[in-house]
C-alpha positions, 0 to 999 in steps of 0.5 A: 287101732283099737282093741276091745276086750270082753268076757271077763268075770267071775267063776268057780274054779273048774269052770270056763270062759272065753275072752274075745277082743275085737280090733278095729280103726286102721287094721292090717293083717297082723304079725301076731296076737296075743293075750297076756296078764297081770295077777294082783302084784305080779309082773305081766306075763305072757299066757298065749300067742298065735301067729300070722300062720297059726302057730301058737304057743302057751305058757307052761301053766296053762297048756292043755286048759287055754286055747288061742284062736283067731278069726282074721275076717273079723279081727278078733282072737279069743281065749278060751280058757277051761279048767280054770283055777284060783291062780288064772285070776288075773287081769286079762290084757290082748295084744296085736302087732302088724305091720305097715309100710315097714313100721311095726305097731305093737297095740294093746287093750284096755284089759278084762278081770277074771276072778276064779273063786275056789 
């Protein structure tokens, strides 16, 4: 499974953006998605997740600006991301865990920049 993602890049604080990442190879339906990442030296964190069944759940600092969706027909969840602030600056990476014939596949991509200038 490959995972692409897109929609980073620059924008004033204030400001919005989607990030999307398409899977695509040898795609079941997954356990979860996911969007984490990584500030400039700091650990990566996670921002964002849904489930199989539509839950989601956000990191504290982005509830309320950030929603997670997925759209299982075309294997892709986004992240739309509003209000954006200095400290959302960060590499953006997505994440995908499925299942197949008892094994779990955890899959990640290659990571979108986004740079939010105040």
């Amino acid at each position: 499974v490959q995972l692409q993602a897109s929609g980073g890049g620059l924008v004033q604080a204030g400001g919005s953006l989607r990030l999307s990442c398409a899977a695509s190879g040898r795609v079941f339906s997954p356990i979860s998605m996911a969007w984490y990442r990584q500030a400039p030296g700091k650990q990566r964190e996670l921002v964002a997740v849904i489930s199989s069944g539509g839950s989601t759940n956000y990191a504290d600092s982005v509830k309320g600006r950030f929603t997670i969706s997925g759209d299982n027909a075309k294997n892709t969840v986004y992240l739309q991301m509003n209000s954006l602030k200095s400290e959302d600056t960060a590499v953006y990476y997505c994440n995908r865990i499925q299942r197949v014939a008892g094994t779990t596949y955890d899959y990640w991509g290659q990571g979108t920049l986004v740079t939010v200038s105040s």
